[in-house]
NUTI-835367 format. One record per atom (N, C-alpha, C): residue in three letters; atom name; x, y, z. Coordinates in steps of 0.1 Angstrom, whole numbers, always signed. Example, Ala and Ser with C-alpha at 12.3 -4.5 7.8 and 13.67 -1.06 7.14 Angstrom:
residues 2
@code:ALA, site:N, u:+132, v:-57, w:+78
@code:ALA, site:CA, u:+123, v:-45, w:+78
@code:ALA, site:C, u:+132, v:-33, w:+78
@code:SER, site:N, u:+128, v:-22, w:+71
@code:SER, site:CA, u:+137, v:-11, w:+71
@code:SER, site:C, u:+129, v:+0, w:+79
end
This chain:
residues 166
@code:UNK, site:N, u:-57, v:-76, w:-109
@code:UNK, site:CA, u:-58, v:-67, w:-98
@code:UNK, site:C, u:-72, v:-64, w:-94
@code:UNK, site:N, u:-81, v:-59, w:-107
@code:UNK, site:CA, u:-93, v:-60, w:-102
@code:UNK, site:C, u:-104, v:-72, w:-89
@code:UNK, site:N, u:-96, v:-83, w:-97
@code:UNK, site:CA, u:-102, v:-95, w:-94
@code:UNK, site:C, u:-100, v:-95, w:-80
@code:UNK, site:N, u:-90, v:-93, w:-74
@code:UNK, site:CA, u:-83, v:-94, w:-59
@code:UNK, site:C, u:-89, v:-84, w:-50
@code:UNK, site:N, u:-88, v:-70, w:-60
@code:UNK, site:CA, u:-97, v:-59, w:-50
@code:UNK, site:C, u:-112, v:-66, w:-45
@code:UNK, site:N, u:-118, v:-68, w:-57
@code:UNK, site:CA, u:-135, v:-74, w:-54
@code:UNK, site:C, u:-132, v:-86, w:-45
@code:UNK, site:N, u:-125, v:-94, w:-45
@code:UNK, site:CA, u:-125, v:-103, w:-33
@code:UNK, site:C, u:-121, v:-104, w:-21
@code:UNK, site:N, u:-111, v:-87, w:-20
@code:UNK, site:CA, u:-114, v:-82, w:-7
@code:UNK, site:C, u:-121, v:-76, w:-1
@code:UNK, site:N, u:-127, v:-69, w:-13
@code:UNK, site:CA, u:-143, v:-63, w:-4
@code:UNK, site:C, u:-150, v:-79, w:-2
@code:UNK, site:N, u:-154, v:-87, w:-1
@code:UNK, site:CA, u:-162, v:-96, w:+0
@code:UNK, site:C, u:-154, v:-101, w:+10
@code:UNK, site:N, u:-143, v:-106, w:+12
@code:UNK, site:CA, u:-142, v:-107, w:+21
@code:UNK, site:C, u:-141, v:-100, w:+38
@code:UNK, site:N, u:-140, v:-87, w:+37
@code:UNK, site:CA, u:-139, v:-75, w:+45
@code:UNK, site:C, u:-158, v:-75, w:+48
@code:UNK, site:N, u:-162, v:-77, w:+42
@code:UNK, site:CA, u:-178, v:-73, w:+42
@code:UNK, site:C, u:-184, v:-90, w:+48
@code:UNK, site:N, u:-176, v:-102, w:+48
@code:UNK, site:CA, u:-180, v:-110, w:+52
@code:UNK, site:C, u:-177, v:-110, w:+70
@code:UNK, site:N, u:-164, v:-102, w:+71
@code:UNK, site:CA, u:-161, v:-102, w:+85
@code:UNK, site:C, u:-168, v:-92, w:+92
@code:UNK, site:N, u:-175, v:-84, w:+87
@code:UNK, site:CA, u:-186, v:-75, w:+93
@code:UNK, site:C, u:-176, v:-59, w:+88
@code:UNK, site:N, u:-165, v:-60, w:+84
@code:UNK, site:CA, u:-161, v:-46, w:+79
@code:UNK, site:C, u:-170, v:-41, w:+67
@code:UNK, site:N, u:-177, v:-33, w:+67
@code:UNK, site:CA, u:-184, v:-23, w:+57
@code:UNK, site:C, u:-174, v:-12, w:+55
@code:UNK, site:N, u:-171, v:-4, w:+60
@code:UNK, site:CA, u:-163, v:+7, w:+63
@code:UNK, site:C, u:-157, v:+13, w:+58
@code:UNK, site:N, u:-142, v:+0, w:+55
@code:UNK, site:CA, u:-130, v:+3, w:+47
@code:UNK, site:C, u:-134, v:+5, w:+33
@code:UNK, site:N, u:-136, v:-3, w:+25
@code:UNK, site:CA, u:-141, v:-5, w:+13
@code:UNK, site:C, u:-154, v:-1, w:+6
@code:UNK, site:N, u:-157, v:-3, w:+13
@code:UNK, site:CA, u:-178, v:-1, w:+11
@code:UNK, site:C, u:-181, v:-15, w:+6
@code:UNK, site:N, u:-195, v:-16, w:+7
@code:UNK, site:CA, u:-200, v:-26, w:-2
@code:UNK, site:C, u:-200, v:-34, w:-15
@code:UNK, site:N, u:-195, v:-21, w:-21
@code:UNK, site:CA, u:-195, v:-22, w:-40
@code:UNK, site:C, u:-183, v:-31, w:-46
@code:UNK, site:N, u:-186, v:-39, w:-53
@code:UNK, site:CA, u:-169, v:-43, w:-56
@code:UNK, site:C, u:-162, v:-36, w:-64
@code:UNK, site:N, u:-151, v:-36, w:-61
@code:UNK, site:CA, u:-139, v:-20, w:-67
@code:UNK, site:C, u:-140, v:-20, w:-80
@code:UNK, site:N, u:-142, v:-31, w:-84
@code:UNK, site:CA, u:-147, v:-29, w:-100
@code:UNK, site:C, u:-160, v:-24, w:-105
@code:UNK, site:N, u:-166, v:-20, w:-96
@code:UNK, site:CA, u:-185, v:-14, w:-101
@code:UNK, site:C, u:-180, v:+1, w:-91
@code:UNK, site:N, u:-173, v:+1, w:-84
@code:UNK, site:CA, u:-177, v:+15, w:-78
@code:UNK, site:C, u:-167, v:+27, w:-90
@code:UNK, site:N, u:-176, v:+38, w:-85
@code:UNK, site:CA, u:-174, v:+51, w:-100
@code:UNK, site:C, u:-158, v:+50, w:-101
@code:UNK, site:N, u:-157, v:+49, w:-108
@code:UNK, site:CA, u:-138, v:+51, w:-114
@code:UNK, site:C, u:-125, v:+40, w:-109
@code:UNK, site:N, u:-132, v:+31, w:-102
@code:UNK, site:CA, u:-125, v:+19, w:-96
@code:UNK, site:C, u:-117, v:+13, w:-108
@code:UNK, site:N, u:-124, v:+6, w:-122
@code:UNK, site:CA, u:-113, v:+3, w:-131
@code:UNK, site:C, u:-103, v:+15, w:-141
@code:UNK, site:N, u:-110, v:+26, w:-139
@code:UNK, site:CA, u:-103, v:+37, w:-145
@code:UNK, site:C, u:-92, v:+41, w:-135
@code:UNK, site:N, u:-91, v:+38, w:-121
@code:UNK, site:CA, u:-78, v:+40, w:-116
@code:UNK, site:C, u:-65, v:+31, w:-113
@code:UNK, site:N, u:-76, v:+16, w:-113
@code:UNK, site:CA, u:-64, v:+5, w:-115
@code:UNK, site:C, u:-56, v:+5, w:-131
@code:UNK, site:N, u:-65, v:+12, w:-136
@code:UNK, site:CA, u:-62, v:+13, w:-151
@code:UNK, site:C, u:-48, v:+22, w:-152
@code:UNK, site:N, u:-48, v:+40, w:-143
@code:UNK, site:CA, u:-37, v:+46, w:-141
@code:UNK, site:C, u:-31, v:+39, w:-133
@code:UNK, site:N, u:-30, v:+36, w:-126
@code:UNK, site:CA, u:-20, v:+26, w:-116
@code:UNK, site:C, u:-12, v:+17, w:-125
@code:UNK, site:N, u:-17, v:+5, w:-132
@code:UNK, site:CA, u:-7, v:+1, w:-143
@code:UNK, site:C, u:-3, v:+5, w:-152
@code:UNK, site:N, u:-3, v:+20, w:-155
@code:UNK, site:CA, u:-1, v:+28, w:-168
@code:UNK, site:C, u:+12, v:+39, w:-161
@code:UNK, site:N, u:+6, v:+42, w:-150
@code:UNK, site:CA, u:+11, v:+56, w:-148
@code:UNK, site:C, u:+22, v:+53, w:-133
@code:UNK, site:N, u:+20, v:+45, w:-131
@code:UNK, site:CA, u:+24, v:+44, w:-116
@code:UNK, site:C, u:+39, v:+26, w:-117
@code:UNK, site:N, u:+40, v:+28, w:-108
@code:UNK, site:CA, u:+48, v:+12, w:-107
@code:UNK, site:C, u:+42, v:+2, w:-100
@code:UNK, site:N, u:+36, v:-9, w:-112
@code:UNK, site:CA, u:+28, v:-19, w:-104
@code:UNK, site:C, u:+35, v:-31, w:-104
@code:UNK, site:N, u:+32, v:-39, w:-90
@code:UNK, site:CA, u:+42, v:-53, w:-89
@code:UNK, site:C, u:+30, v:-58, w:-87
@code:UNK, site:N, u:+35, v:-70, w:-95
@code:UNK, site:CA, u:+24, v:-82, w:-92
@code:UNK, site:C, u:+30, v:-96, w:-85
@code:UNK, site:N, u:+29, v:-103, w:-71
@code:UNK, site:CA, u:+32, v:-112, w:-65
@code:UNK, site:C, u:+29, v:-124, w:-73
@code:UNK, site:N, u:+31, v:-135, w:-76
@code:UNK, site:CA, u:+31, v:-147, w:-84
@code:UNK, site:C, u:+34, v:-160, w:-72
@code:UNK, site:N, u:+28, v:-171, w:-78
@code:UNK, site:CA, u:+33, v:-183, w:-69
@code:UNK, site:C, u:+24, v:-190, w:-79
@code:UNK, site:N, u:+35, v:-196, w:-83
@code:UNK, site:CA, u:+38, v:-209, w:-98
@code:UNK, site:C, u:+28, v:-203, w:-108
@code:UNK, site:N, u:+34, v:-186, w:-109
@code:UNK, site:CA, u:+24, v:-185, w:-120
@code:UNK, site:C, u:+12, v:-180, w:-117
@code:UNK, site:N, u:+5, v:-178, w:-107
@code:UNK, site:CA, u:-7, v:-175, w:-102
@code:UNK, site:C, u:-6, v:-162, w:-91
@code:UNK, site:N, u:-7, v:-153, w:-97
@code:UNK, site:CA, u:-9, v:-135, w:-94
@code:UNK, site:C, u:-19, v:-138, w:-78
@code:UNK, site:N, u:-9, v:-134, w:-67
@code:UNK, site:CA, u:-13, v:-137, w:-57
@code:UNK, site:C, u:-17, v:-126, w:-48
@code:UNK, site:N, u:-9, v:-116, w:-52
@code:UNK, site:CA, u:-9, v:-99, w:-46
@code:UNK, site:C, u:-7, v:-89, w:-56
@code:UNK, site:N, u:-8, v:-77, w:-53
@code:UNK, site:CA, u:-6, v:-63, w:-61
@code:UNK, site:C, u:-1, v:-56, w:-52
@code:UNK, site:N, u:+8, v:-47, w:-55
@code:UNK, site:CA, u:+13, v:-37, w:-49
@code:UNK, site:C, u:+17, v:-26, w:-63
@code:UNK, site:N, u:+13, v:-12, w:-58
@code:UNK, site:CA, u:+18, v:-1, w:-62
@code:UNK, site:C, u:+25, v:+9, w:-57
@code:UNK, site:N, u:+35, v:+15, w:-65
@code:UNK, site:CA, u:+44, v:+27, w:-61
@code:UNK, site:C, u:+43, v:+34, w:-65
@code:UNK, site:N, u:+44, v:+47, w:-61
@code:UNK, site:CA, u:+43, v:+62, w:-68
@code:UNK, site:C, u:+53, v:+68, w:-64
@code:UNK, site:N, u:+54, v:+80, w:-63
@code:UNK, site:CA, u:+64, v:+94, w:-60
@code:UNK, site:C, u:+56, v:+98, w:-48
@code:UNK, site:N, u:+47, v:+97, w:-43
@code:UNK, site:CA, u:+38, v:+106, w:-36
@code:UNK, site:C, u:+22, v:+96, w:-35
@code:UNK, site:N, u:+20, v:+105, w:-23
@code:UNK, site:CA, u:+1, v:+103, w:-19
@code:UNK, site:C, u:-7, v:+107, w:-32
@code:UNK, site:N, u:-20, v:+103, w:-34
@code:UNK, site:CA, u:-27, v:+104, w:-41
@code:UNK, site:C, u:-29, v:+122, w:-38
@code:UNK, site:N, u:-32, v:+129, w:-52
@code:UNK, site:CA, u:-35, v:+141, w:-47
@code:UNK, site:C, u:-54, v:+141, w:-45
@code:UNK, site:N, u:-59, v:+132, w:-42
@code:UNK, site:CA, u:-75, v:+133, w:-39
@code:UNK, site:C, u:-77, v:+128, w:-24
@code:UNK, site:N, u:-67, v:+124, w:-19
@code:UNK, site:CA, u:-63, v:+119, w:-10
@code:UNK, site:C, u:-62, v:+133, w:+5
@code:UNK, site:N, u:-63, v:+137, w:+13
@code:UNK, site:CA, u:-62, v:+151, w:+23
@code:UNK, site:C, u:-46, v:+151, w:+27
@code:UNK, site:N, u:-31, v:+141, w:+20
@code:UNK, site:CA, u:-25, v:+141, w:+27
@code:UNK, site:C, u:-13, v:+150, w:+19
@code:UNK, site:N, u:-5, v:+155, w:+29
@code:UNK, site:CA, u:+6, v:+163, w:+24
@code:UNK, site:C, u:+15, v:+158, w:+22
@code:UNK, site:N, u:+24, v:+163, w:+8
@code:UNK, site:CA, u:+37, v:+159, w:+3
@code:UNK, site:C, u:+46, v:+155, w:+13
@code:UNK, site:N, u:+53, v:+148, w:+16
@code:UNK, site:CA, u:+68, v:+144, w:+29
@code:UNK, site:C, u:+76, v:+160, w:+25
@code:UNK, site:N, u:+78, v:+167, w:+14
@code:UNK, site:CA, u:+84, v:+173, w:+17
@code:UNK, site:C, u:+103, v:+173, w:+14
@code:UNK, site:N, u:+103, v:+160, w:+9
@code:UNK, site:CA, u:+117, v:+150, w:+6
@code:UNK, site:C, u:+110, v:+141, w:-8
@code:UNK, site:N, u:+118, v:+135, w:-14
@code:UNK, site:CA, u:+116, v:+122, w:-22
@code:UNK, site:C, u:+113, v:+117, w:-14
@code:UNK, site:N, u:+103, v:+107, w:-21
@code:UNK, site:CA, u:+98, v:+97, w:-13
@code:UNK, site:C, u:+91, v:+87, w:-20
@code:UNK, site:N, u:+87, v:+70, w:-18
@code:UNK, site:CA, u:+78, v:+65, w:-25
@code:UNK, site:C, u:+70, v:+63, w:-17
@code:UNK, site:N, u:+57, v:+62, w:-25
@code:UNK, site:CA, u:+46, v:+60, w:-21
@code:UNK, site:C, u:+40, v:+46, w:-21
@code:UNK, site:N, u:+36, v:+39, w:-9
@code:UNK, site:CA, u:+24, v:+25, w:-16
@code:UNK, site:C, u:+12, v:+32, w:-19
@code:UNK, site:N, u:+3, v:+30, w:-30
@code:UNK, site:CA, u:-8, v:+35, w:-34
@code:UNK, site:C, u:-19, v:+24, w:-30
@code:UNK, site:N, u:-11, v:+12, w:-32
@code:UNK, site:CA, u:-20, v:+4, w:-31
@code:UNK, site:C, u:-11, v:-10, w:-28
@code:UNK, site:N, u:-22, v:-18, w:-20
@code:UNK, site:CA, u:-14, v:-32, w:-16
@code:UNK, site:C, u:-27, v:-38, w:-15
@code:UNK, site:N, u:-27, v:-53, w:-23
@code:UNK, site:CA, u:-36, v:-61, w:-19
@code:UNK, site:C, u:-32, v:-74, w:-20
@code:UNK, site:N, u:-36, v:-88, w:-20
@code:UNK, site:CA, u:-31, v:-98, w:-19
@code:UNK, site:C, u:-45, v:-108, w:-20
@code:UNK, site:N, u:-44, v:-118, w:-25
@code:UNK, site:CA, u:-55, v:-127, w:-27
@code:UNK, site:C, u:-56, v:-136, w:-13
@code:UNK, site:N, u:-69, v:-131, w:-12
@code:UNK, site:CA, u:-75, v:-135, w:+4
@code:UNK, site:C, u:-71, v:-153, w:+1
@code:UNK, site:N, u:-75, v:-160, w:-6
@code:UNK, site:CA, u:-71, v:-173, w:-6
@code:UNK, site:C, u:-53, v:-176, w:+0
@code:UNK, site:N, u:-45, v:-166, w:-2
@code:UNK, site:CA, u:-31, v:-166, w:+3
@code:UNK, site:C, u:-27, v:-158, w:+15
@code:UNK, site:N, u:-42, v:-156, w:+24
@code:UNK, site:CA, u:-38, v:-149, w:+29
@code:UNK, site:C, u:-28, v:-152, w:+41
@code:UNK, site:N, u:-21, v:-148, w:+50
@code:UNK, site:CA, u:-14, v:-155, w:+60
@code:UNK, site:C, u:+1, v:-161, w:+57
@code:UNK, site:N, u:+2, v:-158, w:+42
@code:UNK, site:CA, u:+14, v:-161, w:+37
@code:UNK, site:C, u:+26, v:-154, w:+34
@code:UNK, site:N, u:+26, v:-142, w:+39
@code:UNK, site:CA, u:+35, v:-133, w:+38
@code:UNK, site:C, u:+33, v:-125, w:+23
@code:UNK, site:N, u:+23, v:-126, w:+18
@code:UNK, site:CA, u:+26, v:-115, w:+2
@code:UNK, site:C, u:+25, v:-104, w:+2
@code:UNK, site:N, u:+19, v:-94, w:+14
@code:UNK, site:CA, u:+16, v:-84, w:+20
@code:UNK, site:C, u:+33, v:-82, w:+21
@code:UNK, site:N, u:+36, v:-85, w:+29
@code:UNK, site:CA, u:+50, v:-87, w:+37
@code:UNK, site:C, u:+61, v:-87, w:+26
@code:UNK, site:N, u:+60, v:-97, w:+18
@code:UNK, site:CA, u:+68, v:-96, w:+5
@code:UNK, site:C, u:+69, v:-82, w:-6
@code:UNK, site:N, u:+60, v:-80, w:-6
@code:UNK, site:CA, u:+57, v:-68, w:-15
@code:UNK, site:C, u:+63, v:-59, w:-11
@code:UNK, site:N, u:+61, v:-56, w:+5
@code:UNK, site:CA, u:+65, v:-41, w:+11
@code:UNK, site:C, u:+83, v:-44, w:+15
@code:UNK, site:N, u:+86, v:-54, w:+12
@code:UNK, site:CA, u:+100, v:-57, w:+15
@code:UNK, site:C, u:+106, v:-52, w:-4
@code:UNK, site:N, u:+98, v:-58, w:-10
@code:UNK, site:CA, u:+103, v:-51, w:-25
@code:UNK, site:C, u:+101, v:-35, w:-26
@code:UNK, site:N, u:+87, v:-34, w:-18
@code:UNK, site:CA, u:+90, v:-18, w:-20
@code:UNK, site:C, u:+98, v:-8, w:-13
@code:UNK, site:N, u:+107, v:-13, w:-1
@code:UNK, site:CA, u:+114, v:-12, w:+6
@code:UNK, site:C, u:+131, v:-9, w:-3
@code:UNK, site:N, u:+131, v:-22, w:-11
@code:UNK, site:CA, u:+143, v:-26, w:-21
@code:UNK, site:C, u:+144, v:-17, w:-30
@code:UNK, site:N, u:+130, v:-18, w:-39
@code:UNK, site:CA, u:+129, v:-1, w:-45
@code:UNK, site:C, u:+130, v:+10, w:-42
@code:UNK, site:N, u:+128, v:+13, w:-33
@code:UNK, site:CA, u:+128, v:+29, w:-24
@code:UNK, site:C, u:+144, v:+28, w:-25
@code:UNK, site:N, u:+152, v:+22, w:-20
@code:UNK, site:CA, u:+168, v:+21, w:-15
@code:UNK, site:C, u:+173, v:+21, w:-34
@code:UNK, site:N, u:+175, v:+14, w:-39
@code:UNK, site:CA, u:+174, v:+11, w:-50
@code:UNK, site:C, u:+175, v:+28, w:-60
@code:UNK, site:N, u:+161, v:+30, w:-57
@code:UNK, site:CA, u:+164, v:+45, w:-63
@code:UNK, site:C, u:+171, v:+58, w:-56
@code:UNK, site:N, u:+181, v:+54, w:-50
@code:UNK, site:CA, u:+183, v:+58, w:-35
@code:UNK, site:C, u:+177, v:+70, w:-29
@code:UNK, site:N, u:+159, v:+65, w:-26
@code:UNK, site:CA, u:+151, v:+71, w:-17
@code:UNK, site:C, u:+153, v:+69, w:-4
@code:UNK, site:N, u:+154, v:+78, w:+6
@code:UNK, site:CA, u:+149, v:+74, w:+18
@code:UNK, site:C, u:+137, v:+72, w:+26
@code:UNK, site:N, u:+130, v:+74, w:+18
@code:UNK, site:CA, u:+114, v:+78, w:+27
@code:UNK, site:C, u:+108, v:+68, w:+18
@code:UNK, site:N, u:+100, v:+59, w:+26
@code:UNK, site:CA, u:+83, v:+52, w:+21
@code:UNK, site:C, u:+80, v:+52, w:+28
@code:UNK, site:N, u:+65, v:+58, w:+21
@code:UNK, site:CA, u:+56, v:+59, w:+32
@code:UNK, site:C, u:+40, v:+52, w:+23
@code:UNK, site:N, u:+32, v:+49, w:+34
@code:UNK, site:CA, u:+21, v:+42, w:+29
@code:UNK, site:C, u:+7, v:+50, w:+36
@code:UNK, site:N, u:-5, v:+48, w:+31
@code:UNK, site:CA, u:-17, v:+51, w:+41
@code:UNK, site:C, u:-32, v:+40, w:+41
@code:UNK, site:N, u:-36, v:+40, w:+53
@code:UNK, site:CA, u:-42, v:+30, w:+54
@code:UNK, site:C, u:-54, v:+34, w:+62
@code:UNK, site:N, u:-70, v:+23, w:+60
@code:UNK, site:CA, u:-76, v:+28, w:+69
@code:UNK, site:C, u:-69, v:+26, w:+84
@code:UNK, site:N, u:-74, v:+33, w:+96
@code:UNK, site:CA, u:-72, v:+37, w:+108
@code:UNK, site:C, u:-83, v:+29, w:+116
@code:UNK, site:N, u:-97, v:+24, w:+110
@code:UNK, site:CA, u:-105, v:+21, w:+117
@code:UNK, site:C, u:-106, v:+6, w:+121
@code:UNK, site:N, u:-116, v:-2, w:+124
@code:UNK, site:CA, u:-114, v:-18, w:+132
@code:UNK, site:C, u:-103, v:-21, w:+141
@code:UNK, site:N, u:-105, v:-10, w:+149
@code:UNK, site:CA, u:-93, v:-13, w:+160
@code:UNK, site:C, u:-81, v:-15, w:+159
@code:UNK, site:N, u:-75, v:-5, w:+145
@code:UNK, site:CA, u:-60, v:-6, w:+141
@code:UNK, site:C, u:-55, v:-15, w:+134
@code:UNK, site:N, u:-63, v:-24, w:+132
@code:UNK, site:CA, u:-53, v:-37, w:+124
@code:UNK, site:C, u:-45, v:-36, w:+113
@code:UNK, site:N, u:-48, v:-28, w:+107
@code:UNK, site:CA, u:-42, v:-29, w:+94
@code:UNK, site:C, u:-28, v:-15, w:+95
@code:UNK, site:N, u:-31, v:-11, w:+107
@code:UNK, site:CA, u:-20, v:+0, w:+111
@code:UNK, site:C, u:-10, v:-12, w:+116
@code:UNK, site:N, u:-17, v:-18, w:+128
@code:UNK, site:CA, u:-5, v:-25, w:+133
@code:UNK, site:C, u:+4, v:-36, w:+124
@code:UNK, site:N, u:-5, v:-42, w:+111
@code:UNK, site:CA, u:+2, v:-48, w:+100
@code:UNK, site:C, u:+15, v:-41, w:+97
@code:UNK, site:N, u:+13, v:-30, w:+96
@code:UNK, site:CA, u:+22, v:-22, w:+91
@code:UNK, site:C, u:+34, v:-16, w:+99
@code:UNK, site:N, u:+29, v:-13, w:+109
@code:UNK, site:CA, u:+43, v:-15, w:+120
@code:UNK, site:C, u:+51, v:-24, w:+122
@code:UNK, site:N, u:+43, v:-38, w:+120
@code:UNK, site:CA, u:+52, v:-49, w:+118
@code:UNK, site:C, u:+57, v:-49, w:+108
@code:UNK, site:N, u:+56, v:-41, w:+98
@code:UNK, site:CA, u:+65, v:-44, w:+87
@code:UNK, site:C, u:+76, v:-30, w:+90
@code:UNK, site:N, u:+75, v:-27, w:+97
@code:UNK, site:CA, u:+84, v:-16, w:+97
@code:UNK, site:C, u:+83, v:+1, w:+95
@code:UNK, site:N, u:+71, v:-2, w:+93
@code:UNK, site:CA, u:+68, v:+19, w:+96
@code:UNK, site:C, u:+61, v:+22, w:+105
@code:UNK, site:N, u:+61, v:+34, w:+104
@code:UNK, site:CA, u:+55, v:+37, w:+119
@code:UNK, site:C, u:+45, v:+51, w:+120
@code:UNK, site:N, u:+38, v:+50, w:+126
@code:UNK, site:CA, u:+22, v:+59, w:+124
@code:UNK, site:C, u:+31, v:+76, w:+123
@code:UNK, site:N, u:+24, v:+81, w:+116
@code:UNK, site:CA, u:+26, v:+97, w:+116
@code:UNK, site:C, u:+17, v:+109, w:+116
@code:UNK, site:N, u:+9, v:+107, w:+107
@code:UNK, site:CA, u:-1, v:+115, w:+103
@code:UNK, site:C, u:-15, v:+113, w:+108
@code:UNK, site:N, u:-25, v:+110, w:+114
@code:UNK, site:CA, u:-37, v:+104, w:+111
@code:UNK, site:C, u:-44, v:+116, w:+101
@code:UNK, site:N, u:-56, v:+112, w:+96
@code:UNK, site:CA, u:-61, v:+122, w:+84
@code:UNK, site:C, u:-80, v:+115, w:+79
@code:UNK, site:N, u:-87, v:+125, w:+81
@code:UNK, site:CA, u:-100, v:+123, w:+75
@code:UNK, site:C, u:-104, v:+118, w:+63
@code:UNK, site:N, u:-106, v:+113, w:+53
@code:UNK, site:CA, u:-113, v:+118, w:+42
@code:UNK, site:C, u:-127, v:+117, w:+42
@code:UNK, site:N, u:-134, v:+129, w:+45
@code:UNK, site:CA, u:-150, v:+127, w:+44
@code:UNK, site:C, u:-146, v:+118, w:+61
@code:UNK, site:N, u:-161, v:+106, w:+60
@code:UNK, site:CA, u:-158, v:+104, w:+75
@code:UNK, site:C, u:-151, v:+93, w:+77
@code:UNK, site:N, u:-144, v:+85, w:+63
@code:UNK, site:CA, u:-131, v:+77, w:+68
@code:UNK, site:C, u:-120, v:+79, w:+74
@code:UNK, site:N, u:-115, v:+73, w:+85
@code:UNK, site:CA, u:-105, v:+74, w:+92
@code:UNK, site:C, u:-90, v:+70, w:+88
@code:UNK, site:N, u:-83, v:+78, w:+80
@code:UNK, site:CA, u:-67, v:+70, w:+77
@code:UNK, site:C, u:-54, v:+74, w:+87
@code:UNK, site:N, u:-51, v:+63, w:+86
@code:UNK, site:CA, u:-34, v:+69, w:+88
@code:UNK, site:C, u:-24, v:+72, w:+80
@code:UNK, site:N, u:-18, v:+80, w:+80
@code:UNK, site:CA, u:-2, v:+76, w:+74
@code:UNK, site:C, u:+8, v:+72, w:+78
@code:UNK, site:N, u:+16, v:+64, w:+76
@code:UNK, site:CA, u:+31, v:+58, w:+79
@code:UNK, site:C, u:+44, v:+59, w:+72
@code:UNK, site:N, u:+51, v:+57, w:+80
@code:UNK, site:CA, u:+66, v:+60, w:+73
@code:UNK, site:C, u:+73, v:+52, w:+76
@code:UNK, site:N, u:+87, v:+47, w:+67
@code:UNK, site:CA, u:+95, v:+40, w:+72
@code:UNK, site:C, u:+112, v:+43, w:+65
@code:UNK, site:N, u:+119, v:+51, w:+71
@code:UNK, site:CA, u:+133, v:+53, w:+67
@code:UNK, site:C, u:+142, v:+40, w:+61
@code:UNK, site:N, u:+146, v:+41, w:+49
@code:UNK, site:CA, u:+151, v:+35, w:+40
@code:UNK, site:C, u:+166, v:+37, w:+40
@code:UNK, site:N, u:+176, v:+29, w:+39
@code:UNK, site:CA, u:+194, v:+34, w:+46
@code:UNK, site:C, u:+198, v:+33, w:+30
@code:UNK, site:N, u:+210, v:+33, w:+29
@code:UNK, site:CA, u:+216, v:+35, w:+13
@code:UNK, site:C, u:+215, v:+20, w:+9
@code:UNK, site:N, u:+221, v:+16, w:-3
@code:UNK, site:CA, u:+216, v:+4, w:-12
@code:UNK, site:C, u:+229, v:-1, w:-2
@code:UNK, site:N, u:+226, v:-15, w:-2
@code:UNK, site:CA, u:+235, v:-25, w:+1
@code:UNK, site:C, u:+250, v:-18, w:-6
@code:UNK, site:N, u:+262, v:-21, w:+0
@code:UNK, site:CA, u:+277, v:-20, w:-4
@code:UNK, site:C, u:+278, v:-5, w:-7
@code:UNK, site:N, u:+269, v:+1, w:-2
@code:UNK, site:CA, u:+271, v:+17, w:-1
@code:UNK, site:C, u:+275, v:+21, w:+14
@code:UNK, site:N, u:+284, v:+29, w:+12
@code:UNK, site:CA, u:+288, v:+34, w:+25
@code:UNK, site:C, u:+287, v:+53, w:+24
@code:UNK, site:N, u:+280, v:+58, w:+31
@code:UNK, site:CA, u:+289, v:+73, w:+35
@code:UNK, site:C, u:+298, v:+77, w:+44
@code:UNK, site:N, u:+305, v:+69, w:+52
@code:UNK, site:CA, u:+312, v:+74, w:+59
@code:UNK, site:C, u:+325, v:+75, w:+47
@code:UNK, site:N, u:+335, v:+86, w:+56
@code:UNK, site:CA, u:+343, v:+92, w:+46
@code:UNK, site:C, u:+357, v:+84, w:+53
@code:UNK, site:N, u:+362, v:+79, w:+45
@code:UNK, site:CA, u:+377, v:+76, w:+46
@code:UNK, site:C, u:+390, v:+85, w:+45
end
């Protein structure tokens, strides 16, 4: 997971984004492996694969980071904490994959609410990613002078569940 983060900053910092990430690779900046560290300890991490070769990361929580400026939903809910994918695959749906498992998970535990947060800045891209996958902008939110958003996306009961009443 480490490995993937630092090759998204490099890659992000190749296309001229500084911003999102900063410079540092997530593995040198202060507490970067001490939180990928709680993330596979404390949290629910998926790791994408293709023939064996860890292509993406995704994490799930109960909730936003509390270091984070964003408020509880207020409901259950799962959280993405994190989503990344190896820029070498990129364009291949693992982004897309992941959040369809996290989607399955949310239902699954019969949650209705996931929600995710993401930078806001480079002219939305990474917002509009995410509409396309099916949530939709809610919150925008500061940290310091990064720009995020938050998103949500309503999750229905698990397959072969019904509530209507007979």
């Amino acid at each position: 997971m480490l490995d993937m983060l630092d090759a998204a900053v490099v890659w992000m910092n190749g296309r001229g984004n500084t911003e999102q990430w900063g410079t540092t690779p997530y593995s040198r900046t202060s507490g970067g492996a001490e939180r990928v560290h709680r993330y596979m300890t404390e949290c629910a991490p998926y790791i994408a694969e293709s023939d064996g070769t860890p292509v993406g990361a995704m994490v799930l929580d109960s909730g936003p980071s509390p270091q984070m400026p964003i408020e509880p939903a207020g409901e259950p809910e799962r959280y993405v904490r994190l989503l990344v994918s190896d820029r070498r695959y990129a364009g291949r749906g693992v982004g897309a994959a992941l959040l369809a498992h996290a989607a399955e998970e949310t239902r699954r535990a019969g949650v209705e609410l996931l929600r995710v947060d993401c930078w806001a800045g480079g002219g939305g891209e990474l917002v509009a990613f995410y509409e396309r996958q099916g949530f939709t902008p809610t919150d925008p939110f500061l940290s310091g002078t990064w720009p995020g958003q938050v998103l949500a996306r309503r999750i229905g009961p698990p397959h072969g569940r019904s509530d209507q009443v007979r």
